[in-house]
N, C-alpha and C positions, 0 to 999 in steps of 0.2 A: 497267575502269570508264571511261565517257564523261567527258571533260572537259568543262565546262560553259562559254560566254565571259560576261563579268562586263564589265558596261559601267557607267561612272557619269555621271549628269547630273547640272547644277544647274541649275535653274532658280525663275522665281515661284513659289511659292507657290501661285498664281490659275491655274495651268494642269496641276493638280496631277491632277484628275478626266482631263481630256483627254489627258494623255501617258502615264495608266495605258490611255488607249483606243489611241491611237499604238502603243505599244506591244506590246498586246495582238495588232493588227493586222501588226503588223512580227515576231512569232513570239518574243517573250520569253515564258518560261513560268515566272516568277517576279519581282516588285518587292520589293525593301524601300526604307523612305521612312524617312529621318533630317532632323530639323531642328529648327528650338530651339522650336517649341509644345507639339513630342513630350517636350520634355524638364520643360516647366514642367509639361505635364501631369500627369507619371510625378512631379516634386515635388511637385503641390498633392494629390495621390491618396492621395502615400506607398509611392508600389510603388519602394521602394527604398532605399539610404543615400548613394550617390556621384551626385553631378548635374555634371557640368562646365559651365563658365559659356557661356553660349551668346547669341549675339548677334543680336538681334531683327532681321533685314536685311529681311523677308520673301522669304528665301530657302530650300530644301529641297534637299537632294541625294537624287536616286533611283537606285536600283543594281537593274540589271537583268541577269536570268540568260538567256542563251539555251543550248539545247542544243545547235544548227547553228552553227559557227564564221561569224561575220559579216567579210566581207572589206572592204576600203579604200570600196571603192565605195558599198559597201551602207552603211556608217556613215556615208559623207557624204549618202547621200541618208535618212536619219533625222535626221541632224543640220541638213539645209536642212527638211525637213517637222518640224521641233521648232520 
């Protein structure tokens, strides 16, 4: 079975569309997006019963999957084009 690399970002909020495209282009082949909107949502909807309290910064963390092991270099040149 392939190992997968798991990278986490944080960033705005506001650049939230653009760094699924970043991304996209940089060969991740899966995002998930946590952040406290996701969380008010999932309370004001009712999809669920545990909410942990979450702190409105406008900030989101995104976890991104690549299949190809990304080495030093290559994450810092995502991490200057982020």
């Amino acid at each position: 079975m392939k190992a997968w690399q798991e990278v986490r970002i944080e960033v705005n909020q506001e650049v939230e569309e653009a760094l699924y495209a970043l991304l996209a282009e940089f060969g991740a082949q899966g995002v998930a997006v946590d952040g406290p909107s996701l969380v008010d949502f999932a309370r004001d909807a009712g999809l669920g019963d545990y909410f942990p309290d979450a702190v409105q910064d406008g900030r989101i963390r995104m976890t991104c999957y690549f299949p190809d092991h990304k080495g030093a270099a290559e994450l810092a040149k995502l991490k200057a084009d982020i």
